[in-house]
N, CA, C and O atoms as CSV, one atom per row, in Angstrom:
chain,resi,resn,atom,element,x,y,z
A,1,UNK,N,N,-22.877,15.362,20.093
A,1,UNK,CA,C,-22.882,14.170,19.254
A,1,UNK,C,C,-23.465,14.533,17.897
A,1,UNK,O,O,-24.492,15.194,17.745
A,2,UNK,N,N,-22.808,14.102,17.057
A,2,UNK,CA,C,-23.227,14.397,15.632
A,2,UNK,C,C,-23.757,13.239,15.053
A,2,UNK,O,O,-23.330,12.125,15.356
A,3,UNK,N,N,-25.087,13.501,13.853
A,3,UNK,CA,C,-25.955,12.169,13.315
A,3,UNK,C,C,-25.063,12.006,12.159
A,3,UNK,O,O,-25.626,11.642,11.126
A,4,UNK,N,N,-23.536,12.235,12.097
A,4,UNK,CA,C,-22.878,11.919,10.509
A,4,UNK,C,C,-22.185,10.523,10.881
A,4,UNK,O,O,-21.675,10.275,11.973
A,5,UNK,N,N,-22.256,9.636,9.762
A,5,UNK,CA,C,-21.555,8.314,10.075
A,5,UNK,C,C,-20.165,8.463,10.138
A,5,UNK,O,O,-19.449,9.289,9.572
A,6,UNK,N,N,-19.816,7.350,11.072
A,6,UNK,CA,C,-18.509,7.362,10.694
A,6,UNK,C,C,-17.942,6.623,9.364
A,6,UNK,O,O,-18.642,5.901,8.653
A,7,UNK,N,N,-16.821,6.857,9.174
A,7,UNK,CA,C,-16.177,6.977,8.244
A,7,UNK,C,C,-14.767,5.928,7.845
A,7,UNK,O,O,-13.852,5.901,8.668
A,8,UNK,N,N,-14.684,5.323,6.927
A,8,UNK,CA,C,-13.564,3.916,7.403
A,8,UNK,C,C,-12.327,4.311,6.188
A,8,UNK,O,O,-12.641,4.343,4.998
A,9,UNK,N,N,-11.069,4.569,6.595
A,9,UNK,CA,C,-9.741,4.994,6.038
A,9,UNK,C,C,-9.281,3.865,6.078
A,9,UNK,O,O,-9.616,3.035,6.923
A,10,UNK,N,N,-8.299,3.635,5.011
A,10,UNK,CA,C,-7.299,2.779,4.969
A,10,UNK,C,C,-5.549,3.794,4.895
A,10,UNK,O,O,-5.158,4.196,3.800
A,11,UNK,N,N,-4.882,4.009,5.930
A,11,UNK,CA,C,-3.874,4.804,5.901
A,11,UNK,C,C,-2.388,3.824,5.210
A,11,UNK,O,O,-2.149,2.830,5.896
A,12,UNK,N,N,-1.428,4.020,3.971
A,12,UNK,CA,C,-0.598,3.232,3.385
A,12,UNK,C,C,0.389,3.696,4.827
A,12,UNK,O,O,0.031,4.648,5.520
A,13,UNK,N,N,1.556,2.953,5.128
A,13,UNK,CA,C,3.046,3.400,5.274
A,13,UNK,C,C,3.994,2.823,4.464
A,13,UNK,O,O,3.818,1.735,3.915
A,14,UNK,N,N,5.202,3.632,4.332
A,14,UNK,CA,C,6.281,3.637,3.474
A,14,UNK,C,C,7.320,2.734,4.422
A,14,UNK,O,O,7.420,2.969,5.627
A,15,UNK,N,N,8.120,1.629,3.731
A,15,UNK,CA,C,9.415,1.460,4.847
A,15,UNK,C,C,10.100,1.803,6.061
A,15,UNK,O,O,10.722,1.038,6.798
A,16,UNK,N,N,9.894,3.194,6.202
A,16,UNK,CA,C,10.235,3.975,6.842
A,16,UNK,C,C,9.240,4.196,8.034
A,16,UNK,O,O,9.686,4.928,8.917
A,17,UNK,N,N,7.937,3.689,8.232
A,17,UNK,CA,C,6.837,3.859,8.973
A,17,UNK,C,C,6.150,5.572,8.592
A,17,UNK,O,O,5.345,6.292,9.183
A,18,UNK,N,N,6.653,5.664,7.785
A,18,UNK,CA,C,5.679,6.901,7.485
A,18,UNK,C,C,4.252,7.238,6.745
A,18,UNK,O,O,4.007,6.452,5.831
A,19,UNK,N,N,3.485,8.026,6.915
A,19,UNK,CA,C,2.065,7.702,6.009
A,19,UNK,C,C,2.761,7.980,4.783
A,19,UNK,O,O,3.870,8.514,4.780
A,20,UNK,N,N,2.007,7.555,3.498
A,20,UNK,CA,C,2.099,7.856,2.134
A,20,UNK,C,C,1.059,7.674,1.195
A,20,UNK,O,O,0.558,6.551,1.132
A,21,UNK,N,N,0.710,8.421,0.576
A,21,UNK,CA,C,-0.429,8.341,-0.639
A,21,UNK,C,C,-0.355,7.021,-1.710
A,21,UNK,O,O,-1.264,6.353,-2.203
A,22,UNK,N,N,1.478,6.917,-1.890
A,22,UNK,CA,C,1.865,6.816,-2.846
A,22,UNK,C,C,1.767,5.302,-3.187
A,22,UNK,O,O,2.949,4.982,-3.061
A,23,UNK,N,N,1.350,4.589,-3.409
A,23,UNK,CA,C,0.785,3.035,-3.228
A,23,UNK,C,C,1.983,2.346,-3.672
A,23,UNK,O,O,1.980,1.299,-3.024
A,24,UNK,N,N,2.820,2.357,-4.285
A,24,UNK,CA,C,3.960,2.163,-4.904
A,24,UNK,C,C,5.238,2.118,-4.081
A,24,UNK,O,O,6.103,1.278,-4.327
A,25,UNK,N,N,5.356,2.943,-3.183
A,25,UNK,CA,C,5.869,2.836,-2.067
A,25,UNK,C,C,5.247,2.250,-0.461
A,25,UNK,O,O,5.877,2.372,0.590
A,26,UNK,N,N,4.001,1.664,-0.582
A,26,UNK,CA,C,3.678,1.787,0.688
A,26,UNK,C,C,4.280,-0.028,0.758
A,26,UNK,O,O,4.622,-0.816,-0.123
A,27,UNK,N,N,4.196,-0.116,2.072
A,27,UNK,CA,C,4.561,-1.979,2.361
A,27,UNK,C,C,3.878,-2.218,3.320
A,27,UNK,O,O,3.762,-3.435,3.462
A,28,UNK,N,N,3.264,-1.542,4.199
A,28,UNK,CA,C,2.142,-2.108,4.744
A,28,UNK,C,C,0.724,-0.952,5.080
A,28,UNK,O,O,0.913,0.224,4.767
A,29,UNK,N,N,-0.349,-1.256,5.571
A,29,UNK,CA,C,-1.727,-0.768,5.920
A,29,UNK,C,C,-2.152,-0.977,6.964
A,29,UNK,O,O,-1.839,-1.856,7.767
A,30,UNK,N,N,-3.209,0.144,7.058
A,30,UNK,CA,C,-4.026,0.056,8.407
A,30,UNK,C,C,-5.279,0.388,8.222
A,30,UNK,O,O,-5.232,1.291,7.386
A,31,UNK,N,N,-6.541,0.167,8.549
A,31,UNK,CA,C,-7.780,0.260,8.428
A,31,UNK,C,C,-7.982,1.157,9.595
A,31,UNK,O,O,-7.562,0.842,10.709
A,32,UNK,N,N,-8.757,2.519,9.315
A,32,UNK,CA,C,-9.272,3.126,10.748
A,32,UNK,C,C,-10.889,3.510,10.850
A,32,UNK,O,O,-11.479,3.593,9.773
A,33,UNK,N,N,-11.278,3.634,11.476
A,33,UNK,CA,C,-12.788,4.220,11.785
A,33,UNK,C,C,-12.155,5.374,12.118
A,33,UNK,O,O,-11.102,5.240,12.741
A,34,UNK,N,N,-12.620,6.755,11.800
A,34,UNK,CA,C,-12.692,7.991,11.751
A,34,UNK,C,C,-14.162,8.500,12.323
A,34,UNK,O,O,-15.004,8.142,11.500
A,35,UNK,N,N,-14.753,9.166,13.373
A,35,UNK,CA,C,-15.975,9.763,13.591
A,35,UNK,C,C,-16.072,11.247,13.057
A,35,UNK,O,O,-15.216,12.057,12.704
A,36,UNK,N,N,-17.212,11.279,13.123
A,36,UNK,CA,C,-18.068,12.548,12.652
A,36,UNK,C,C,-16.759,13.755,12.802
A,36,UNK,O,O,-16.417,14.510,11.892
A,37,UNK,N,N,-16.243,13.714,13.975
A,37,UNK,CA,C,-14.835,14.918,14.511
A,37,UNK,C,C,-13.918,14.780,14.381
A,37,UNK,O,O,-13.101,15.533,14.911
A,38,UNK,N,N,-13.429,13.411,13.357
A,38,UNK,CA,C,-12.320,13.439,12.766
A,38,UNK,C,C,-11.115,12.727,14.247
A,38,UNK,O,O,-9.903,12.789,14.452
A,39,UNK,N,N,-12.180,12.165,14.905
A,39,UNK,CA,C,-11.072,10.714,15.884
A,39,UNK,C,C,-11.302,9.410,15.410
A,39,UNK,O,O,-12.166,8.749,14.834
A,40,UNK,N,N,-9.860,9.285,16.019
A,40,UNK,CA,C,-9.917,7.772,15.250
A,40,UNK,C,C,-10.887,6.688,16.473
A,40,UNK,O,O,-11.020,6.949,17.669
A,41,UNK,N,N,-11.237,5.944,16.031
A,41,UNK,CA,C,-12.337,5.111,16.986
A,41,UNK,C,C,-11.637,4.063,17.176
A,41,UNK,O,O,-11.514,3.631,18.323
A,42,UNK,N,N,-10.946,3.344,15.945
A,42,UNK,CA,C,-11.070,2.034,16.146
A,42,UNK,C,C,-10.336,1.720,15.103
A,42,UNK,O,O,-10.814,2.021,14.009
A,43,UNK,N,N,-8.994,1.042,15.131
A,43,UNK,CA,C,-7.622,0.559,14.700
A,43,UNK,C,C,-7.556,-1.022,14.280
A,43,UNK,O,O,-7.523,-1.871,15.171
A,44,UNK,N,N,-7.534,-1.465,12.626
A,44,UNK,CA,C,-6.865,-2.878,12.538
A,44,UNK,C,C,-6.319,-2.379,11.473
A,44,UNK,O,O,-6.607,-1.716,10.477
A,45,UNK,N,N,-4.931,-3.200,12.276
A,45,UNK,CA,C,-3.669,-3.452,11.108
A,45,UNK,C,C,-3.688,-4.558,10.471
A,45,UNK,O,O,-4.112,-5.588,10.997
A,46,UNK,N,N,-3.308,-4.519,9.455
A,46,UNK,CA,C,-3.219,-5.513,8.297
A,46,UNK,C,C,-1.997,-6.453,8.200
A,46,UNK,O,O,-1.718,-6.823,7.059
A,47,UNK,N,N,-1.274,-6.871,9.148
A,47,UNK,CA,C,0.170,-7.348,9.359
A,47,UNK,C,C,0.023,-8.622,7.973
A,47,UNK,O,O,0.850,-8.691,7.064
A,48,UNK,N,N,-0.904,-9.315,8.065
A,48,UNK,CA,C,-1.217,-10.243,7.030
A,48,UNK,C,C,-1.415,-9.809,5.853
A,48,UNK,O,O,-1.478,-10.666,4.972
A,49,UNK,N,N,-1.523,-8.821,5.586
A,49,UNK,CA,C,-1.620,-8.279,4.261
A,49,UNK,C,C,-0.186,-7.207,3.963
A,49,UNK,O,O,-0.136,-6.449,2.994
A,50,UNK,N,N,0.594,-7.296,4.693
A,50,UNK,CA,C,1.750,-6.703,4.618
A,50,UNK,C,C,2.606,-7.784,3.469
A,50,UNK,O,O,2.661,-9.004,3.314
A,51,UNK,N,N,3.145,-6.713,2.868
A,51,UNK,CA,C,3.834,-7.585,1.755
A,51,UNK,C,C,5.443,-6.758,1.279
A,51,UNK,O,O,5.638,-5.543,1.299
A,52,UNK,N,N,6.309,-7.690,0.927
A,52,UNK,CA,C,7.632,-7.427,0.823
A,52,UNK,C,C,7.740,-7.594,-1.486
A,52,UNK,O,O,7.459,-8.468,-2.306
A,53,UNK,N,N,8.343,-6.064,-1.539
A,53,UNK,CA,C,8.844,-6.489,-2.934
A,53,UNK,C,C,9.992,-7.037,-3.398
A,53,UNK,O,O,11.128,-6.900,-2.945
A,54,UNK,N,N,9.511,-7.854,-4.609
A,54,UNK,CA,C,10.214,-8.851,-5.563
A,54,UNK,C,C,11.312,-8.393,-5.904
A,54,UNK,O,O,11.098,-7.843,-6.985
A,55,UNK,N,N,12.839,-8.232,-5.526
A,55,UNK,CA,C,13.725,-7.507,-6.517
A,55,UNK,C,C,14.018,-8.047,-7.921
A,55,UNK,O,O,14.878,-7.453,-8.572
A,56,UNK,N,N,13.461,-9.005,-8.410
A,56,UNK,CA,C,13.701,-9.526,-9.773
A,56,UNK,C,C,12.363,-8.098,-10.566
A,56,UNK,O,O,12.519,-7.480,-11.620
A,57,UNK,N,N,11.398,-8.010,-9.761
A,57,UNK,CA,C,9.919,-7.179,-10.393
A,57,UNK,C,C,10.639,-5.565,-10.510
A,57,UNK,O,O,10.498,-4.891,-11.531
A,58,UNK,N,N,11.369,-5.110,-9.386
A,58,UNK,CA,C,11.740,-3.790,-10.368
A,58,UNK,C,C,13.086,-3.782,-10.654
A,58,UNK,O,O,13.548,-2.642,-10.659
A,59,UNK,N,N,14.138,-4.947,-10.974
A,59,UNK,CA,C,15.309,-4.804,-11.610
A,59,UNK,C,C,14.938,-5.298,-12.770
A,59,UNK,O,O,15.595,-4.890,-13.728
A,60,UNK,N,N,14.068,-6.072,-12.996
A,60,UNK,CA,C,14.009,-6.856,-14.273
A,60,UNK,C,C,14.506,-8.422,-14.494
A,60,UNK,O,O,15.157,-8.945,-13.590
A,61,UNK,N,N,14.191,-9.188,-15.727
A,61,UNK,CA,C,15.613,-9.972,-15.685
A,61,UNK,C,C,15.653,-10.256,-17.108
A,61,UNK,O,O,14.742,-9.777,-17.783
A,62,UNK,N,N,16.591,-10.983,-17.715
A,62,UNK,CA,C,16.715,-11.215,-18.882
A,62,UNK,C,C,15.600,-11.773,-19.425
A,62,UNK,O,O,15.331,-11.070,-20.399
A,63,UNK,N,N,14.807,-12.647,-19.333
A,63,UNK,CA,C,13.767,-12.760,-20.132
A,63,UNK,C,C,12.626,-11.796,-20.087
A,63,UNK,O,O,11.558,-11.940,-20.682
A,64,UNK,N,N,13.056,-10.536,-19.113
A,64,UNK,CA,C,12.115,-9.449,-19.825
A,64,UNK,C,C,12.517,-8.726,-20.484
A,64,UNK,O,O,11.727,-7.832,-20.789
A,65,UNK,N,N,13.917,-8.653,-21.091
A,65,UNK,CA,C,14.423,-7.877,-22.231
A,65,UNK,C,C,13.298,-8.192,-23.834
A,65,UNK,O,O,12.467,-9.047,-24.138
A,66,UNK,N,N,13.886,-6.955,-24.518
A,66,UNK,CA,C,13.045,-6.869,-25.630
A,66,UNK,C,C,14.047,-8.059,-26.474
A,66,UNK,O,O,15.096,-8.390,-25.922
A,67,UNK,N,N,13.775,-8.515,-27.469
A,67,UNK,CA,C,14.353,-9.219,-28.402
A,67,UNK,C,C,13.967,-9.245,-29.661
A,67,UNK,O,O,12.846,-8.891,-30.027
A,68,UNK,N,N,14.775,-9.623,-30.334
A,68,UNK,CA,C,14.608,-9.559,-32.167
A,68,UNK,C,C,14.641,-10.779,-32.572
A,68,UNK,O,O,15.146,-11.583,-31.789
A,69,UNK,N,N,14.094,-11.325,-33.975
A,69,UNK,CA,C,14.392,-12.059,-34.256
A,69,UNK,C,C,15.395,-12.540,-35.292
A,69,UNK,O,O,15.411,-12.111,-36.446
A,70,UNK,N,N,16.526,-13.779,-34.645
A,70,UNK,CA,C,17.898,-12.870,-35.375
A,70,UNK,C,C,17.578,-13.963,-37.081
A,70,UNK,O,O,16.709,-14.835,-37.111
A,71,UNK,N,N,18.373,-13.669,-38.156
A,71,UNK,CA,C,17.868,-13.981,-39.369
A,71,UNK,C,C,19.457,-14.095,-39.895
A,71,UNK,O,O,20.390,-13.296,-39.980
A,72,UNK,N,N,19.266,-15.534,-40.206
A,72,UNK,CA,C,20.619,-16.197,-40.494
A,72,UNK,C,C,21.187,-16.074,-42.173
A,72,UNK,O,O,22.263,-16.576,-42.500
């Protein structure tokens, strides 16, 4: 038994259920307890904090185009 605390991860997954760093891709989370030896202890998923993206947020839409002001 080791006197090092454990340790609390939040692991992202990608669509795909895979881990990812990449926060930008992830769509949902998991919270883990990690011990001193690197096991996991103790598992909550975040199903409530799982979230689906906006396709208007990375296609855009017309009122986020740039514009000028036109001069008659």
């Amino acid at each position: 038994m080791s006197d090092r605390a454990n340790r609390i991860e939040t692991i992202l997954y990608d669509a795909d259920g895979n881990r990812t760093d990449d926060d930008a891709a992830a769509v949902r989370a998991e919270t883990v307890e990690i011990d001193a030896d690197g096991n996991v202890v103790q598992t909550h998923a975040h199903d409530s904090l799982a979230w689906e993206v906006d396709p208007i947020s990375l296609e855009g839409d017309a009122g986020e185009a740039a514009t000028r002001p036109k001069h008659d």
